[in-house]
N, C-alpha and C positions, 0 to 999 in steps of 0.2 A: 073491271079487271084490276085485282088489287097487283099494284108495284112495290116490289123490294128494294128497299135499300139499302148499299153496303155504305157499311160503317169503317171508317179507318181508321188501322191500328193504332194504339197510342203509342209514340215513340217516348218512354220513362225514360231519362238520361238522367244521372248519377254512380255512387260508386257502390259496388257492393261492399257489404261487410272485409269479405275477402281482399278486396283492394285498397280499402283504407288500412288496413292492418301493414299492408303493402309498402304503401307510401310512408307512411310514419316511423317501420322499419328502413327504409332507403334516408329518407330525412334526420334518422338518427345517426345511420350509420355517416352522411357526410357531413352531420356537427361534429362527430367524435374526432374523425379527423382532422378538421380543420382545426377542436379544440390540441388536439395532440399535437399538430405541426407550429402551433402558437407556440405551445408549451415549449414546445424545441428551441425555438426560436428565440425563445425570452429565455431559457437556462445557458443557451450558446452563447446568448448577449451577459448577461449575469458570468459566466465561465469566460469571455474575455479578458468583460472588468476587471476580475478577480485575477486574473493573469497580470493583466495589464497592469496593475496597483502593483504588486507585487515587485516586478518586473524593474516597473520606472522607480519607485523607493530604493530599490535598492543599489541600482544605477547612479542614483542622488547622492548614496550616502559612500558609495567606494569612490566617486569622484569628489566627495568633498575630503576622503581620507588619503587620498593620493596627493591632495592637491597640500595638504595639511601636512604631510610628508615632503613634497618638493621643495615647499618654503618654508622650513625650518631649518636651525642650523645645528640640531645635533638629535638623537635619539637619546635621551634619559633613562626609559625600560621599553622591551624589556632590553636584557644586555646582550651583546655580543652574543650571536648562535643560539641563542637562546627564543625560549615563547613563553606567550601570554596572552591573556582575556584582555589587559588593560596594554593602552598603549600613551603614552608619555614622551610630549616632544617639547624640546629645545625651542623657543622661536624666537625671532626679532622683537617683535612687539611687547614689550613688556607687562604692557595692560593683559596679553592673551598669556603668559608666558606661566606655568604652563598650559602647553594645551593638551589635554585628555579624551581619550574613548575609549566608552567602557558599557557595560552590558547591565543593566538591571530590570527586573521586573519585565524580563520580553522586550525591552524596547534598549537598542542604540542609542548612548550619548553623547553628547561633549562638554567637554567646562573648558572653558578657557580663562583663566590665571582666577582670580578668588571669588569670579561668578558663581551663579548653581549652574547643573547640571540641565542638560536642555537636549529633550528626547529628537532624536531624527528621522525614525519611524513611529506612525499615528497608531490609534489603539486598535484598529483591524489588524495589525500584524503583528505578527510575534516573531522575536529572532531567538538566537540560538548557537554553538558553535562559533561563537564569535574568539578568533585566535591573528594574532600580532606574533609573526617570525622576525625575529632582526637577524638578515642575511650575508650584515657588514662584514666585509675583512679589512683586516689590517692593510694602511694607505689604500683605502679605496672608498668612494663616494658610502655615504652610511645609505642603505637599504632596506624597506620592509616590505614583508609576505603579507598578503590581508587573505582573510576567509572567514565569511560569516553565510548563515543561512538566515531565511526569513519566509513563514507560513503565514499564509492566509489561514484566521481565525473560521473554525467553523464549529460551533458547538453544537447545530442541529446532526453533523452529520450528511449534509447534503451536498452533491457529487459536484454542484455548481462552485462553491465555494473552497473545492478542496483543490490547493493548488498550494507546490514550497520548491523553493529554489533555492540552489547554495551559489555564491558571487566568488570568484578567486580575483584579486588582484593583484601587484605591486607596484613598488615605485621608491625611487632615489632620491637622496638631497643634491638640489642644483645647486645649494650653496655653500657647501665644501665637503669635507673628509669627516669621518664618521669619529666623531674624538676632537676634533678639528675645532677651536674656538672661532673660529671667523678674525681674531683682533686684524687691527689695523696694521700691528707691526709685520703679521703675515701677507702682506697684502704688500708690503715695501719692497722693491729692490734696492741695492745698492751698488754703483759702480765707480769705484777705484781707480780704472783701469786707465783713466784721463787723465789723472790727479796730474797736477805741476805745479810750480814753483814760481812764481814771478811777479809781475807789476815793479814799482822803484822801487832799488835797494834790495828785492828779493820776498819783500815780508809777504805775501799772500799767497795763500792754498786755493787753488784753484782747481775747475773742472771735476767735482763729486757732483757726476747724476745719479738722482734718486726717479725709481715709477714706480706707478702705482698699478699693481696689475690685477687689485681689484673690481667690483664692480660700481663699486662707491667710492666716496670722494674720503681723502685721510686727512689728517692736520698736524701737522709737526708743531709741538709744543713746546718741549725743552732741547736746547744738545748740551752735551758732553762733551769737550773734545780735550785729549791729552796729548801733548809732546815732548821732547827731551832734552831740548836748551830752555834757559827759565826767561824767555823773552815772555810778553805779553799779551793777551787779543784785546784786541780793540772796536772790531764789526765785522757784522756778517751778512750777505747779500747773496739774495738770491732772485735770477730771471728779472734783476733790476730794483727787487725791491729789499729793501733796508730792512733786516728782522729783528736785528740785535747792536747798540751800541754802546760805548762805554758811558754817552753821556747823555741819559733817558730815552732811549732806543730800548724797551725789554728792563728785563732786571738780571742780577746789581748792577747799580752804576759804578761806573772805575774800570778800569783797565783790571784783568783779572787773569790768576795766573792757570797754570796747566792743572786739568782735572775740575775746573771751578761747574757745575750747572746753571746754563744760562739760560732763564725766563724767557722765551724770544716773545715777537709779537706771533700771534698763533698764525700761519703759512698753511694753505691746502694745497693739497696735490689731485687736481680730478682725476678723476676714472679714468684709466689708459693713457693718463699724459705721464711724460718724462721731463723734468726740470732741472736745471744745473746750476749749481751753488757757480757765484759769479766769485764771489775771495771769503776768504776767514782772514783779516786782514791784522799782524799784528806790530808789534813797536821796534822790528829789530830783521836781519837778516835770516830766512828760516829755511834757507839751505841744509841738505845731510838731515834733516829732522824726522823721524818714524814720527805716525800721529795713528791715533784711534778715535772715531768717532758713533758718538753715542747719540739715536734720535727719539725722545720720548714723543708717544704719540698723544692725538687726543684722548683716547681711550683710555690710557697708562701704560699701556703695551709700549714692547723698549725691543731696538733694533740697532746692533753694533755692526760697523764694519771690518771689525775685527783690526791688528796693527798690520799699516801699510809704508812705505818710503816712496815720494815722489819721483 
């Protein structure tokens, strides 16, 4: 008796045609995005940057013009109410003196006193619109407007790198009136208001305080001092110390008469102190006498107290 036997089915596992087309479609479609949200990703970063550079240079450069404005002691150009590309300041330091910013070539400068010129924004950015308002008035702290623009370079054209900002700033000078030299003799008071008469026999002027009600230290160099009987001075002292006398104390030596200019030893007055002349001491009785005193400073600058009577 012949026996059948079943055979079993083959089980073929793989993909058809149809299904790999499938997969390779689905597998492209999630490289594309994953490539595209990279893309984003790296143009968002790229469009930061470019923000970011922008942003912080120019931050850089209106704080170094404010600050370049604060510590100067005058505005040179532009003039009163006036504007300008270029801006020209007054400073202390003589080595910077002056100091400039000005525009060339897309790029922000400065020179300070017979330097070159020395860019403050880098060669990815370009400025533009660069304008100095002088907003001083008359007795009032000197003042300037800043406004400049600065773009991000993009010559392809690409949306990453296209980014431009305009900066407004200003700022005053903290060290004096717009016109204002700064000298020393501006910086002097003088008070009168004590003056007297006394020591033996009468000969000494006494009680002229002088302050200093700047921020720095001043130095009296010469005085002047004139009266109206033809007695003679003899020394001068101040806060104890000896500045002028007739006999190699200062110059000329001698006893000298009214209106002479006397050499003293050079005397400072620091910042915010007030000092009082101890006598101007001279040969004879200086009762009823008007005086006028004359203080040249270190600088040259000259500071009278105009005529007074003890």
């Amino acid at each position: 008796m012949l026996q059948v036997t079943k055979q079993k089915p083959k089980n073929n596992k793989g993909f058809t045609l149809i299904e790999l087309f499938l997969y390779i479609s689905i597998a492209g479609v999630i490289l594309l995005v994953i490539s595209i949200f990279l893309a984003t990703l790296l143009q968002a970063r790229i469009k930061n940057q470019t923000i970011s550079e922008v942003e912080q240079q120019g931050a850089q450069v209106m704080q170094l013009i404010i600050q370049a404005v604060r510590n100067a002691k005058g505005i040179d150009s532009p003039s009163q109410g006036a504007s300008a590309s270029l801006l020209s300041l007054d400073v202390f330091n003589s080595s910077n003196d002056p100091t400039i910013f000005d525009f060339s070539s897309g790029a922000i400068r400065i020179t300070e006193g017979i330097g070159g010129a020395v860019d403050l924004t880098n060669s990815r950015l370009s400025g533009s619109g660069l304008s100095f308002q002088n907003l001083s008035k008359t007795d009032t702290p000197g003042a300037v407007k800043i406004i400049f623009t600065l773009t991000h370079l993009n010559p392809e054209g690409r949306n990453e790198y296209s980014f431009s900002k305009t900066f407004y700033g200003s700022a005053s000078l903290r060290g004096g009136m717009q016109g204002f030299s700064l000298l020393q003799a501006d910086k002097l008071v003088i008070d009168t208001s004590g003056a007297n008469i006394g020591g033996g026999g009468n000969k000494e002027l006494r009680g002229i305080m002088v302050e200093n009600t700047g921020s720095g230290d001043i130095a009296i160099d010469k005085i002047t001092l004139t009266w109206t009987n033809g007695k003679l001075i003899e020394e001068i002292k101040i806060e104890g110390a000896r500045i002028w006398k007739h006999n190699n104390e200062g110059s000329p030596d001698g006893k000298q008469p009214t209106g002479t200019e006397l050499d003293v030893v050079d005397y400072t007055i620091l910042s915010g102190n007030t000092d009082t002349f101890d006598k101007f001491k001279f040969n004879g009785n200086m009762t009823g006498n008007t005086f006028d005193i004359t203080f040249t400073l270190g600088d040259g600058s000259t500071k009278s107290t105009g005529s007074f009577s003890p």
